[in-house]
C-alpha positions as CSV (number, residue, x, y, z in Angstrom):
1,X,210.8,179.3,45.1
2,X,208.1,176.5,44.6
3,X,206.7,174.6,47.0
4,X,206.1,171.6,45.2
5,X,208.0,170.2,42.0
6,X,204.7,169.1,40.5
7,X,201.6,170.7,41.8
8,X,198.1,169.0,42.2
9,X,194.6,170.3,42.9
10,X,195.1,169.3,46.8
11,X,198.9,171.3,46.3
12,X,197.1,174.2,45.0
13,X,194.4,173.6,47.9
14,X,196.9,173.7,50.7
15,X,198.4,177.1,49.3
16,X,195.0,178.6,49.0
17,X,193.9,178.1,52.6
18,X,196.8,181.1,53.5
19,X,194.3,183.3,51.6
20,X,190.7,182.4,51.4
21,X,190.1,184.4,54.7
22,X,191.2,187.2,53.2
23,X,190.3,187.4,49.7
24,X,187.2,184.4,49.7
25,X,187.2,181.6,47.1
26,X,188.3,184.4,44.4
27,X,190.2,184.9,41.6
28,X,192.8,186.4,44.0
29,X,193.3,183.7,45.8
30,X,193.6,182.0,43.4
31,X,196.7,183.9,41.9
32,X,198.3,184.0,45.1
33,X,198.2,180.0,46.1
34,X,199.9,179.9,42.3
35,X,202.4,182.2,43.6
36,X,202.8,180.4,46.6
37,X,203.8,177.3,44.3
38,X,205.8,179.1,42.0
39,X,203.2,178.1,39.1
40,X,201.4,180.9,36.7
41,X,197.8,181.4,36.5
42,X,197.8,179.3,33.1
43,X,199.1,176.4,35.1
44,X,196.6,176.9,38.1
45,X,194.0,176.9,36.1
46,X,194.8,173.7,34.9
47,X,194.3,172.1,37.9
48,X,191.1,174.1,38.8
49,X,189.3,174.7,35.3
50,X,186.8,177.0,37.4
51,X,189.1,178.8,39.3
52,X,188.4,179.0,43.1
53,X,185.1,177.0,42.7
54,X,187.2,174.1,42.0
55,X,189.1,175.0,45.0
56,X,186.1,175.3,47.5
57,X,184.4,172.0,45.7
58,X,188.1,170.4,46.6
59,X,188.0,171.9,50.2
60,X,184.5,170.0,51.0
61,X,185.6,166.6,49.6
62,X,188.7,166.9,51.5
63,X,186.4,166.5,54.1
64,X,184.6,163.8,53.6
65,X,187.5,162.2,52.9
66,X,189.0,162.2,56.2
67,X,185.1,161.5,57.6
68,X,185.3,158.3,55.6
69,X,188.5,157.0,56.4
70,X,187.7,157.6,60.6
71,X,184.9,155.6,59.9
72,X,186.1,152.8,58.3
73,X,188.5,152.9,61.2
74,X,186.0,153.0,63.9
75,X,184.5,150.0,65.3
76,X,180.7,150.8,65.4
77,X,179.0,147.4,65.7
78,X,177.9,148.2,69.4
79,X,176.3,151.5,68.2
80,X,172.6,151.7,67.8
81,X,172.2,153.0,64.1
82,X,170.6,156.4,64.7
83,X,174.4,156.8,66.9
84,X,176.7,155.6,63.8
85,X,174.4,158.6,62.1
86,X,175.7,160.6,64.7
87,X,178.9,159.8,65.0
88,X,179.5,160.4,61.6
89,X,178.1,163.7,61.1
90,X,180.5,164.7,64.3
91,X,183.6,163.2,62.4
92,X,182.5,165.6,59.6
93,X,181.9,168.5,61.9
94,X,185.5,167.7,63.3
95,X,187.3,167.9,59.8
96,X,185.4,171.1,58.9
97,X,188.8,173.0,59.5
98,X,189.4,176.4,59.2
99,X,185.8,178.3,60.3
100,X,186.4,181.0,57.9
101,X,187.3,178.8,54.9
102,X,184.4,177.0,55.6
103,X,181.8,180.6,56.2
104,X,183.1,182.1,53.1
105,X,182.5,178.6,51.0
106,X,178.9,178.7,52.3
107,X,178.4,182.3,51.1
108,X,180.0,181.3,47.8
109,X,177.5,178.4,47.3
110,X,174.4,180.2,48.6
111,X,175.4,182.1,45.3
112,X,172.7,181.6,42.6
113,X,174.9,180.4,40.1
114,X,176.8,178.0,42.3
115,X,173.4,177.0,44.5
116,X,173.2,173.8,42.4
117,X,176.9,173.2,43.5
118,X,176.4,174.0,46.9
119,X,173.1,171.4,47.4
120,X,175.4,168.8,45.4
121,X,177.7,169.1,48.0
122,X,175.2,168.6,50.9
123,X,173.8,165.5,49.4
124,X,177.0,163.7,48.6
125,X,177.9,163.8,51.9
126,X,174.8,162.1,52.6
127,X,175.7,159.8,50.2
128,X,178.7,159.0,51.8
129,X,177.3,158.5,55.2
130,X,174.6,156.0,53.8
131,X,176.7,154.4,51.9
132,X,179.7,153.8,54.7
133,X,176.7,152.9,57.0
134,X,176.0,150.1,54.7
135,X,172.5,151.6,53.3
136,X,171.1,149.1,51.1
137,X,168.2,150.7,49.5
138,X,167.4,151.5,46.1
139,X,163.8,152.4,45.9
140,X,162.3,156.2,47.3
141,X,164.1,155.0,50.1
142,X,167.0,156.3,48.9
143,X,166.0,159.7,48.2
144,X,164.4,160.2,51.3
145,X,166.9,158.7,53.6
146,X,169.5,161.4,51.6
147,X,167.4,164.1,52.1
148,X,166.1,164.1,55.1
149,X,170.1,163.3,56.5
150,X,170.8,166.4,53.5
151,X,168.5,168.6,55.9
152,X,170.4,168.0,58.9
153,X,173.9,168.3,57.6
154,X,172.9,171.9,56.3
155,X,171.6,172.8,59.4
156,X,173.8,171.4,61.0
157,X,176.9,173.1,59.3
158,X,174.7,176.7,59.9
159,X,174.8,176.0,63.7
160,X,178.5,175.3,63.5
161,X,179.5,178.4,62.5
162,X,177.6,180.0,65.1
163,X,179.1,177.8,68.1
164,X,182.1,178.9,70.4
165,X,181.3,176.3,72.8
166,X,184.3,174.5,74.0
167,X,185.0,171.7,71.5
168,X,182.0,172.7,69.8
169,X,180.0,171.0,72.2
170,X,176.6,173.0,71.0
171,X,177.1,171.6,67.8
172,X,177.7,168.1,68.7
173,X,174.5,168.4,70.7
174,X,172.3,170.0,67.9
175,X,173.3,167.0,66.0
176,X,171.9,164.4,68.6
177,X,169.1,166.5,68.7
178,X,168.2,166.5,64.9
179,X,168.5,163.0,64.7
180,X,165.8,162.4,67.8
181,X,163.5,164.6,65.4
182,X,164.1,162.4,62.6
183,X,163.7,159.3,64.4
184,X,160.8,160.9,65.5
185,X,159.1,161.4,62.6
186,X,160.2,158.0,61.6
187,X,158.2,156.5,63.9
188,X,154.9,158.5,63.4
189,X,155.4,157.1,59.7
190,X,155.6,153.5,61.3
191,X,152.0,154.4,63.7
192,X,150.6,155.7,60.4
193,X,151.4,152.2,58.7
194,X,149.9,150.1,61.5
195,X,146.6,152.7,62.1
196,X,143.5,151.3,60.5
197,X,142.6,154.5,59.0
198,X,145.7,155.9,57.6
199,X,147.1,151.9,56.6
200,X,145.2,152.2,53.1
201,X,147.1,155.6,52.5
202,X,150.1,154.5,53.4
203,X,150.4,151.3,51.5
204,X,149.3,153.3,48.5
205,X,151.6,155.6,48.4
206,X,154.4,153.1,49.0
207,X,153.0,151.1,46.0
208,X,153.3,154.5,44.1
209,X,156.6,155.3,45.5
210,X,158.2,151.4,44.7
211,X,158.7,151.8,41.3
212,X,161.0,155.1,42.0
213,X,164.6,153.2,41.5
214,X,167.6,154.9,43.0
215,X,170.2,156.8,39.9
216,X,172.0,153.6,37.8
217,X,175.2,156.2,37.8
218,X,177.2,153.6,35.7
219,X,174.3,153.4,32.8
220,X,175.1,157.1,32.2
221,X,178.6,157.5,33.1
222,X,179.9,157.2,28.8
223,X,177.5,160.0,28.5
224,X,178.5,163.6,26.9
225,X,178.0,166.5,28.6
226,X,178.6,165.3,32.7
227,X,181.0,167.5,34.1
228,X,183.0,166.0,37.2
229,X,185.5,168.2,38.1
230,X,188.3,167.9,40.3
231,X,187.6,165.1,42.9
């Protein structure tokens, strides 16, 4: 008997979880979460055009998601901003869900074929945090503030699936920690810009790097050949 009357992606998501730590983000799991909803494979597939990729592409915007909507809820004006960083990336680490779900979607994106996926992920939840965080940049800045935050979400989501600390208290402290490195760094860049001997350098490459504009996604959004997928 079926679940639900008329099945969506996130249906078909909430079915699947049963069985992604047996069978991975497969084929099989697939089949069975159509089971589940009393839908055939045909009518699956609909909904997830790629099979279980979909599915695990679903899974990690589920997630940020539910980051997004805690922080629009949270009152951070009292927060330095290197802690809103913080306190999002722990809001993400906190609607991770189910560890194995989340193991066996890493393995599936460390994949060749679905590596460009997998770093597409990492950076749009970069994105997100920026961009909830009220970045306003749209020279380098943009890239670099994305992937440097990129960098610390992967490793970040590595050390999570190796903590059993209560309330994954390691983790939340890795996090602090990777953000005192890149406030770190940030300030060497700032003692580079003010040195007499490395101010030339730096103000060149800044009027190299000015003219780098961040992605104008609605100039190319009419154009053939972008595939979206399931949000």
């Amino acid at each position: 008997m079926a679940k639900k009357a008329n099945p969506t992606i996130e249906t078909l998501l909430d079915a699947a979880l049963d069985h992604v730590a047996f069978d991975g983000w497969s084929q099989a799991t697939l089949s069975a979460a159509a089971t589940d909803l009393g839908i055939s494979d045909a009518q699956a597939k609909l909904l997830a055009p790629r099979g279980a990729v979909d599915l695990a592409l679903a899974y990690h915007r589920r997630g940020d998601r539910a980051m997004l909507d805690r922080l629009k809820k949270t009152d951070l004006a009292n927060l330095r901003f290197r802690e809103k960083v913080a306190t999002a990336l722990r809001f993400r680490v906190e609607e991770m869900g189910d560890r194995e779900a989340v193991r066996r979607a890493s393995a599936l994106f460390s994949l060749p074929i679905h590596a460009a996926e997998g770093a597409r992920l990492i950076w749009e939840t970069a994105d997100h945090i920026w961009t909830a965080l009220g970045d306003t940049s749209k020279d380098m800045n943009w890239y670099t503030k994305r992937a440097t935050l990129s960098a610390v979400w992967a490793s970040t989501v590595l050390y999570w699936l190796g903590d059993n600390s209560q309330g994954h208290a390691d983790t939340m402290a890795f996090i602090d920690r990777r953000i005192e490195d890149v406030m770190r760094f940030e300030k060497v860049k700032g003692q580079l810009r003010e040195n007499p001997l490395t101010k030339p350098f730096m103000a060149l490459q800044e009027n190299l790097f000015k003219k780098i504009r961040m992605p104008d996604n609605d100039r190319f959004k009419d154009l053939p050949g972008r595939w979206q997928g399931p949000r």
